[in-house]
N, C-alpha and C positions, 0 to 999 in steps of 0.2 A: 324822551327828548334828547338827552344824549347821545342813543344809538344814531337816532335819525342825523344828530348833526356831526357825525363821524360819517357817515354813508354819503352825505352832499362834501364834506371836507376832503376825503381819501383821492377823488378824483382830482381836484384843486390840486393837493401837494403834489401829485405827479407830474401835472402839468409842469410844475417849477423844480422837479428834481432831476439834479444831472444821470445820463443814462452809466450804467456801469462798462458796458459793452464800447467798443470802439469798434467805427465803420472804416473801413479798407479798401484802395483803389483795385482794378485789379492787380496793377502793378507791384504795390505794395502787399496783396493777398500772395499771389505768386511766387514771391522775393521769400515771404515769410515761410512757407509752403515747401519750397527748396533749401532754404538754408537751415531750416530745424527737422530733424529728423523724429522729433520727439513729439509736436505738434497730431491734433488729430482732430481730421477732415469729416463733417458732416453735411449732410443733405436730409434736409427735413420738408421733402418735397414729397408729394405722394410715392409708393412702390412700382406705379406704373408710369409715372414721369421718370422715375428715377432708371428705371431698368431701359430707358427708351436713348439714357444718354446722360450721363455724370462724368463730373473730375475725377480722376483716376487716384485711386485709393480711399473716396469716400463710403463711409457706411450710411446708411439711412436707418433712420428715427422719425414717422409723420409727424409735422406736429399737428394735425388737425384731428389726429386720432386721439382716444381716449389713452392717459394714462402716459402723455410724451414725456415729465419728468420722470417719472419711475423709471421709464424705459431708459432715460436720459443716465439714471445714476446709474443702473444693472450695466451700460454697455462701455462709457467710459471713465477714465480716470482721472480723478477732479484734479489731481498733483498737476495733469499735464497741460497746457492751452486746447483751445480748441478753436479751432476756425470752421465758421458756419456760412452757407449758401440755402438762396430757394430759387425758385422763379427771378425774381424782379428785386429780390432785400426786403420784401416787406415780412414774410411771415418768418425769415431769418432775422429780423432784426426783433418781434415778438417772440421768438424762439431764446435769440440771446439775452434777453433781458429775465428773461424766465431759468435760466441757468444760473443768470449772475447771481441771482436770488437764493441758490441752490448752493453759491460756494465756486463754481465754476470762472477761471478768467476765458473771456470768449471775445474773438474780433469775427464782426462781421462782413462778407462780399456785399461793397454797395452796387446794388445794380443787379445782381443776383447773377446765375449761369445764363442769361441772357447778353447784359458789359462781360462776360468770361467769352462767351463765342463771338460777339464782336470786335472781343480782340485777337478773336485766333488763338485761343490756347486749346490746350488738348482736353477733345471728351473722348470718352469710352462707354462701354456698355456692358463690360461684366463687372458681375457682382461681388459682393463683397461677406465671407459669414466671419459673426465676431463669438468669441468664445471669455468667456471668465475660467484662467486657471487657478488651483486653491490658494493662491494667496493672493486672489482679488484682481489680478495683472491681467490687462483684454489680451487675447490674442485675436490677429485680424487677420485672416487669410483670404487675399483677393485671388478670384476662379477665373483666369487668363484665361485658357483654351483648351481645350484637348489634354496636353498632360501638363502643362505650366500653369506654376502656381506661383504666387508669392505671399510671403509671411512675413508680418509687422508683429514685433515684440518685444517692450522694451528699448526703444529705438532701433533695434535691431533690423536688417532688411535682409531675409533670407529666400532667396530664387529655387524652385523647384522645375528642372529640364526646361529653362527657358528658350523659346524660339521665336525669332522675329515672324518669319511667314509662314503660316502654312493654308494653303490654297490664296484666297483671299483676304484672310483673314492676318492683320498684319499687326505687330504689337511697337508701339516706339519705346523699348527702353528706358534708353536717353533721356525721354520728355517725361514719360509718364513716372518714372521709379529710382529712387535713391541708388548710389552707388551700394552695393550686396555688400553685406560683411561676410556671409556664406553662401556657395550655391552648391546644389544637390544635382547629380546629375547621374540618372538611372546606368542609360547604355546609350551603343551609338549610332541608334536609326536615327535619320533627319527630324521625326517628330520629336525628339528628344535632346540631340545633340546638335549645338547650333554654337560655331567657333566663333562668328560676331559676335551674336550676345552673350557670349562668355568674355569675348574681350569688351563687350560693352561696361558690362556690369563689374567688371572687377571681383575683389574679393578671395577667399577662402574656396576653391572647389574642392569639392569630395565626391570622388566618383570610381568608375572600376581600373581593370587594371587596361584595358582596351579604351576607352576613351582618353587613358592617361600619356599613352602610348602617341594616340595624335594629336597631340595637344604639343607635342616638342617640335621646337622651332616658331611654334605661333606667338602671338603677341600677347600673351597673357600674365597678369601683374601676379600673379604669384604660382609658386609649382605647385600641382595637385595633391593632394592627398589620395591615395588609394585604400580602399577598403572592398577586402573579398569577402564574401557569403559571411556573418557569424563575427567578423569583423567591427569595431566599434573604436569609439574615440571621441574623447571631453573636445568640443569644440573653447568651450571657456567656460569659467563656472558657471553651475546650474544646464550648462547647454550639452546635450548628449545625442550620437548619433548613433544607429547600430544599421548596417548594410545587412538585409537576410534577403533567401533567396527567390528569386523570379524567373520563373522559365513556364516551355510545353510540358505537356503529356500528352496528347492527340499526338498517335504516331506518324500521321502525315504532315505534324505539325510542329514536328522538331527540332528543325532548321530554321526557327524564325530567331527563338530566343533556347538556348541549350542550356542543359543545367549547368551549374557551376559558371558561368560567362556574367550575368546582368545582376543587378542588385536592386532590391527593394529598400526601404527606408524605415526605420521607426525612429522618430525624432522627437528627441524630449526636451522641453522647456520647463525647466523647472518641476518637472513630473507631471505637464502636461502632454500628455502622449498621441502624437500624429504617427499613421499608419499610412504612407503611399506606396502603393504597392508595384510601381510599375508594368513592366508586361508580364503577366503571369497569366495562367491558368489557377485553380483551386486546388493547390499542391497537398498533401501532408505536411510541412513544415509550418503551415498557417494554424493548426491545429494549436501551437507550442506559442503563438503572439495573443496576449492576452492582456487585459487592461488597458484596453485603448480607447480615448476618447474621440478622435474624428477618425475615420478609416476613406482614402479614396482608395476604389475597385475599378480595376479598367473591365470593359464590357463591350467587345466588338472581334466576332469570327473573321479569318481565319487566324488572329493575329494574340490575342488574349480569350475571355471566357464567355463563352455565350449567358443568358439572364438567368438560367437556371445554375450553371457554375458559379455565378458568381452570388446567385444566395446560396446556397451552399458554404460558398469561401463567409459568407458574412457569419453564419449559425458556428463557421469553425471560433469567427475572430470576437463575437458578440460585442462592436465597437458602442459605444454611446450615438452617435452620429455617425452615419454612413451618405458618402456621395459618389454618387457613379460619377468613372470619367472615363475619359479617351473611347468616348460608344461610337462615335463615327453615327452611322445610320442604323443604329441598332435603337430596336423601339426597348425603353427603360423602364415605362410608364408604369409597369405593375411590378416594380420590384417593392414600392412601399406596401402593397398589401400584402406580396409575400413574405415579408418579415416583419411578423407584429411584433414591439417591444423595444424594436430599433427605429430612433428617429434618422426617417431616411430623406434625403433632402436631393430632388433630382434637381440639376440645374443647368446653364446649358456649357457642357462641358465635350460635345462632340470633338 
């Protein structure tokens, strides 16, 4: 008798209890969204609504799917707010209330990315992969395009060879991404080197000695840092960079990227260890990078490694995660079955 009169009661008292979560105009979602950098952005809308068009930096978590709180703790950090979207606010607004209940503070988009596009704010379509480094901390690396990337950690916003346009494909900055504390910046073909969004984004650049070189007289908030091949430097504690090297070996293919000229990256957060590797081929010196937890591979003739180079380059680096980038028209699709052991994650990074 008791059970049963807890079971008609439980629904009653919710009815009469205040929500924990607070709902958000868009205006005040947006406000909150730009002025905290520390804030973090979900979509708990399916993987193929989400991939079709989301606010720029968010991760997705379904909630319709089995297992969304689990997921909910594994991906982010209860210390930090979290601002939540779906559709329309409803199954964001069931989503937030099931966080709050977790420990989480969580405001909700009322109205969902549908009041978000009606006011014109910025969507996007790349994705977003979240990592946990050992001492619990997400890292969240949004897959821009081709070689651009950006990395969230920590409140941190660190930009990897960002470029506003290339073909059609056009990225805002400005709109979609915090002012950089650092950016990475390979070498200085267009796909990679791009003087607007270097002066967009502000910040800390670390790049070679040829991109540092045109970088003088331009409008940029602070002078470069250089780093050759072998080269390294504490960006600030815990944050470590090592520039190694990226070049041809295809003798007709020399001249694109020379040895000694471009730089690759290993970037450690904390002793989480990212591997961009720029334009390379599958050198010998990849042999000597090891311990790495994501690895991006570029993968497109005549210019970097064709599919077979580049498992190769991966069997040198054996990364935990590997994602092919900058493949242009190069088909990717079987490099996960060629390297069993490594979770390979293609995604659209042309």
């Amino acid at each position: 008798m008791k059970k049963l009169s807890l079971i008609v009661l439980l629904p009653l008292l919710s009815l009469f209890s205040c929500k924990g979560y607070k709902d958000l105009s868009v205006e005040e979602f947006q406000k909150r969204l730009a002025e905290d950098g520390t804030v973090q952005l979900l979509d708990v809308r399916t993987p193929q609504e989400f991939v079709e068009g989301h606010i720029p930096g968010a991760i997705n978590i379904d909630w319709l799917a089995d297992g969304f709180v689990e997921a909910a703790k594994a991906a982010l950090d209860p210390e930090r707010e979290v601002l939540i979207y779906c559709r329309s606010g409803r199954r964001s607004a069931e989503a937030a209330a099931a966080m709050e209940g977790i420990g989480f503070k969580v405001y909700n988009l009322k109205g969902g990315i549908i009041a978000w596009k009606d006011a014109d704010m910025p969507i996007t379509t790349f994705e977003v992969e979240r990592f946990r480094a050992a001492d619990g901390t997400i890292v969240e690396i949004s897959l821009i395009k081709h070689a651009s990337l950006a990395i969230s950690y920590k409140g941190l916003s660190i930009q990897i060879d960002p470029v506003i346009s290339l073909g059609n494909n056009v990225t805002d900055y400005a709109a979609w991404f915090p002012e950089a504390d650092y950016v990475l910046v390979t070498h200085e073909h267009g796909d990679h080197f791009d003087k607007e969004a270097l002066g967009i984004l502000g910040g800390q650049i670390v790049t070679n000695a040829n991109c540092a070189k045109m970088l003088d007289g331009n409008k940029i908030k602070s002078e470069a840092k250089v780093l050759a091949n072998g080269e390294s430097a504490e960006l600030q504690e815990g944050i470590r960079v090592e520039a190694v090297p990226a070049y041809n070996t295809t003798p007709e293919h020399l001249q694109f990227h020379p040895k000694g000229r471009d730089n690759g990256y290993i970037l450690s957060l904390d002793g989480f260890r990212i591997y961009i590797a720029g334009d390379t081929e599958d050198i010998p010196e990849m042999a000597s990078i090891q311990d790495i937890d994501v690895a991006f591979l570029p993968c497109n003739q005549p210019y970097t490694m064709t599919v077979e180079q580049l498992v190769r380059a991966a069997q040198m680096v054996k990364p935990r995660v590997l994602i092919p980038y900058h493949f242009g028209q190069t088909d990717v699709s079987g490099i996960p079955e060629a390297l069993p052991g490594i979770d390979v994650r293609v995604r659209q990074m042309q």
